[in-house]
C-alpha positions as CSV (number, residue, x, y, z in Angstrom):
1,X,0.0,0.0,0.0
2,X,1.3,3.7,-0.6
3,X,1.3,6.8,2.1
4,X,-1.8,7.5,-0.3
5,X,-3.6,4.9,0.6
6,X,-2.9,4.6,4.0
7,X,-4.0,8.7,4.6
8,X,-7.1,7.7,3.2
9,X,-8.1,4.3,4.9
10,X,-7.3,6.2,8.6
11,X,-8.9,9.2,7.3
12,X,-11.8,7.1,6.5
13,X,-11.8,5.0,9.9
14,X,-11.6,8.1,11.9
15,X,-14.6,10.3,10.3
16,X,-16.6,6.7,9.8
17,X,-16.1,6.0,13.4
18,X,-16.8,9.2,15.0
19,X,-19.5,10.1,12.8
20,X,-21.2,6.6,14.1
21,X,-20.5,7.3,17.6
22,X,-22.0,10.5,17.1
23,X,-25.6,9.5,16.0
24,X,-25.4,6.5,18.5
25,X,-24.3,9.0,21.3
26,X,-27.8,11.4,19.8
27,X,-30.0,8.8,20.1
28,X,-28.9,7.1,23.3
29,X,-29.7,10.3,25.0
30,X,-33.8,10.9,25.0
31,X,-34.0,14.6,26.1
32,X,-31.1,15.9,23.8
33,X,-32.2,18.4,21.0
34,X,-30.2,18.0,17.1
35,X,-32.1,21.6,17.1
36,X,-30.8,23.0,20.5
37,X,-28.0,21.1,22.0
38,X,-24.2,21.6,21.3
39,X,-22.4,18.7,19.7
40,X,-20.3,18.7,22.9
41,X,-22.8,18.3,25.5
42,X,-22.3,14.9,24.6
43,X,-18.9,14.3,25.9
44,X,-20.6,15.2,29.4
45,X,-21.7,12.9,31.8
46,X,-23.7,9.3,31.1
47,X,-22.8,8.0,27.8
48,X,-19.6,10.4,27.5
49,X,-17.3,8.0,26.3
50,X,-19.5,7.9,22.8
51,X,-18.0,11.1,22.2
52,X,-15.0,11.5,23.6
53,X,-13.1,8.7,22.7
54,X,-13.9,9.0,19.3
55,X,-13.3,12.4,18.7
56,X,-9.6,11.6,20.1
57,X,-9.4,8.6,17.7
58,X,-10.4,10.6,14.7
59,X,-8.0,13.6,15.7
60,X,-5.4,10.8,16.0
61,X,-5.6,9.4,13.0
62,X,-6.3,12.6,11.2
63,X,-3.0,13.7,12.2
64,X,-1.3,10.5,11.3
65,X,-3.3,10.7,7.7
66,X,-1.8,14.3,7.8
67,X,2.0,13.0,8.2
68,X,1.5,10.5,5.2
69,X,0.1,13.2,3.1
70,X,3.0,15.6,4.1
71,X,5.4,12.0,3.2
72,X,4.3,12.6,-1.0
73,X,3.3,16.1,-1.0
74,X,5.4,18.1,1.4
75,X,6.1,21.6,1.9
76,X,2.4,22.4,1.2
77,X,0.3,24.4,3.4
78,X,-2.5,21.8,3.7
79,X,-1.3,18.5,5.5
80,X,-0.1,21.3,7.8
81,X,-3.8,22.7,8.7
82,X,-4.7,19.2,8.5
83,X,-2.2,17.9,11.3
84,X,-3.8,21.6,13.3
85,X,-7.5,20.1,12.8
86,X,-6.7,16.7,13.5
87,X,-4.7,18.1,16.5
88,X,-7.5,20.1,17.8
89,X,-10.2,17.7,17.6
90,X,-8.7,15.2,20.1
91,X,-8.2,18.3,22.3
92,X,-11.9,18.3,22.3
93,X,-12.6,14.7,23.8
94,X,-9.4,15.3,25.7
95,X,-11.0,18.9,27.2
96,X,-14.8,17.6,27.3
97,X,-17.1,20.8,27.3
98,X,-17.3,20.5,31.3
99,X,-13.2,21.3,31.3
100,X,-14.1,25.5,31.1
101,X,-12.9,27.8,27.6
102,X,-10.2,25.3,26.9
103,X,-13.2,23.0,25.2
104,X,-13.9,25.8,23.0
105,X,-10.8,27.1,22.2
106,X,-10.1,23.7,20.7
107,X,-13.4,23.3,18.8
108,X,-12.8,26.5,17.4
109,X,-9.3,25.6,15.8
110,X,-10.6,22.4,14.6
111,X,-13.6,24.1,13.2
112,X,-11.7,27.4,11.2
113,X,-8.6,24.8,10.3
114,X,-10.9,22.1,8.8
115,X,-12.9,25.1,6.3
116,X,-9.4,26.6,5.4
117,X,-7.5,23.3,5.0
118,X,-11.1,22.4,2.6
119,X,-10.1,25.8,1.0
120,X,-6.2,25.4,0.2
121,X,-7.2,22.0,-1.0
122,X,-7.9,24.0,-4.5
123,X,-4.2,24.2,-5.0
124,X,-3.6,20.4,-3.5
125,X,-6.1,18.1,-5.0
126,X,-6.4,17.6,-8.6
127,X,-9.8,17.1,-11.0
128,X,-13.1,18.0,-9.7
129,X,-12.1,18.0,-6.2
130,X,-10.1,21.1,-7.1
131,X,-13.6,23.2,-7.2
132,X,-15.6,21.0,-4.5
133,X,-13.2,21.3,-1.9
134,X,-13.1,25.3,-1.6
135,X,-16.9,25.8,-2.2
136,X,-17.5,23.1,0.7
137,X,-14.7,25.2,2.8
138,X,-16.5,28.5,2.2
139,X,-20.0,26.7,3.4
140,X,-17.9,25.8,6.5
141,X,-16.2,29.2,7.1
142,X,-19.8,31.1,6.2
143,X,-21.7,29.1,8.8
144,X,-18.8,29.7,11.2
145,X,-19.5,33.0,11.0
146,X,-23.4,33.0,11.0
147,X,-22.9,30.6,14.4
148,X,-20.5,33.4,15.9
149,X,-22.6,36.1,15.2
150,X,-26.0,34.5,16.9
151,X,-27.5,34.1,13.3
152,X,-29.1,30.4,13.1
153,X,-31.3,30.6,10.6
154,X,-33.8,29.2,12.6
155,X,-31.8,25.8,12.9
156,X,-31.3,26.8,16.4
157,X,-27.3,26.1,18.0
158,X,-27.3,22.5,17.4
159,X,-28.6,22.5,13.9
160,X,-26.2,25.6,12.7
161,X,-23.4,23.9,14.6
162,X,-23.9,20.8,12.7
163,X,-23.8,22.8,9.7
164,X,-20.0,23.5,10.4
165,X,-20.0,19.8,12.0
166,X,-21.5,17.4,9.0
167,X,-19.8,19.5,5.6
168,X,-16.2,19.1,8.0
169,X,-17.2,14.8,8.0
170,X,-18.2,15.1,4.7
171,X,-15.5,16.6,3.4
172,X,-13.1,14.3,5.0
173,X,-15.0,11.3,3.8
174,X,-14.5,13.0,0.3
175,X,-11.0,13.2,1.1
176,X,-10.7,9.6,2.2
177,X,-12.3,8.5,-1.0
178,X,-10.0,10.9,-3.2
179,X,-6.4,9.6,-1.2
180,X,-7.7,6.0,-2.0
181,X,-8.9,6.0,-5.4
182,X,-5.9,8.5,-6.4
183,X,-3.5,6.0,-5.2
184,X,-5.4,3.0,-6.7
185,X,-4.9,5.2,-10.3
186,X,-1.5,5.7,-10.2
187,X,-0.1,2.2,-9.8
């Protein structure tokens, strides 16, 4: 297998297992709202471990998917806010929401790294993904911005939050696929 490959299978594992843990974590918990709970009120008390430790997995291997894009592209600018998102998200199961600003500080940087590393990917990724990547970025960075600035669009702080949240798992599930078939093409 090439460093290709491999980014993109633990790429894949991480954003497949998180995102399962997610909706299991979502559903576990009768009284929580899609609408108006935070992602990260998960990672607090029973059930905590549904969200936690996968978000730390992920951010592991993101960061280790990172290092092996770096390995046959390096001195680009996008592993790098890859390894920062990847870095940051762990820090988020590490520093459950309970743990004070710390929690946020880290959701932010994985958040604003994830729509910029989605943007530089214009100048990393080749074909179509060359277009999809920066327009999914700029849906990130917008609804960063609309969630900042207390405009929800009636989706409430759960639903605009996930609408930073699902494009970022999207994206890196589009990712996953890209590394894997682009390594599959050039043997």
């Amino acid at each position: 297998m090439k460093d290709r490959e491999i980014a993109g299978i633990l790429l894949f594992i991480g954003v497949f297992e998180f995102s399962l843990f997610l909706l299991i974590g979502e559903a576990l918990r009768p009284t929580y709202s899609v609408h108006s709970d935070y992602i990260s009120q998960l990672g607090v008390g029973s059930y905590n471990y549904l969200f936690n430790y996968p978000i730390i997995i992920l951010g592991i291997l993101v960061v280790i998917a990172a290092y092996m894009m770096w390995k046959f592209k390096p001195k680009t600018v996008f592993p790098i806010l890859v390894v920062i998102m990847g870095a940051s998200a762990a820090g988020v199961g590490i520093f459950p929401m309970n743990t004070g600003s710390i929690h946020g500080y880290f959701a932010d940087i994985t958040f604003i790294s994830a729509g910029l590393a989605a943007i530089v990917g214009a100048f990393w990724f080749k074909g179509s993904l060359r277009v999809i990547s920066p327009a999914i970025g700029i849906i990130i960075l917008i609804s960063i911005i609309l969630y900042t600035t207390g405009y929800l669009l009636g989706l409430g702080k759960g639903g605009m939050e996930r609408m930073i949240v699902y494009p970022t798992l999207l994206w890196g599930m589009l990712v996953a696929g890209y590394l894997i078939n682009s390594s599959s093409e050039s043997r």
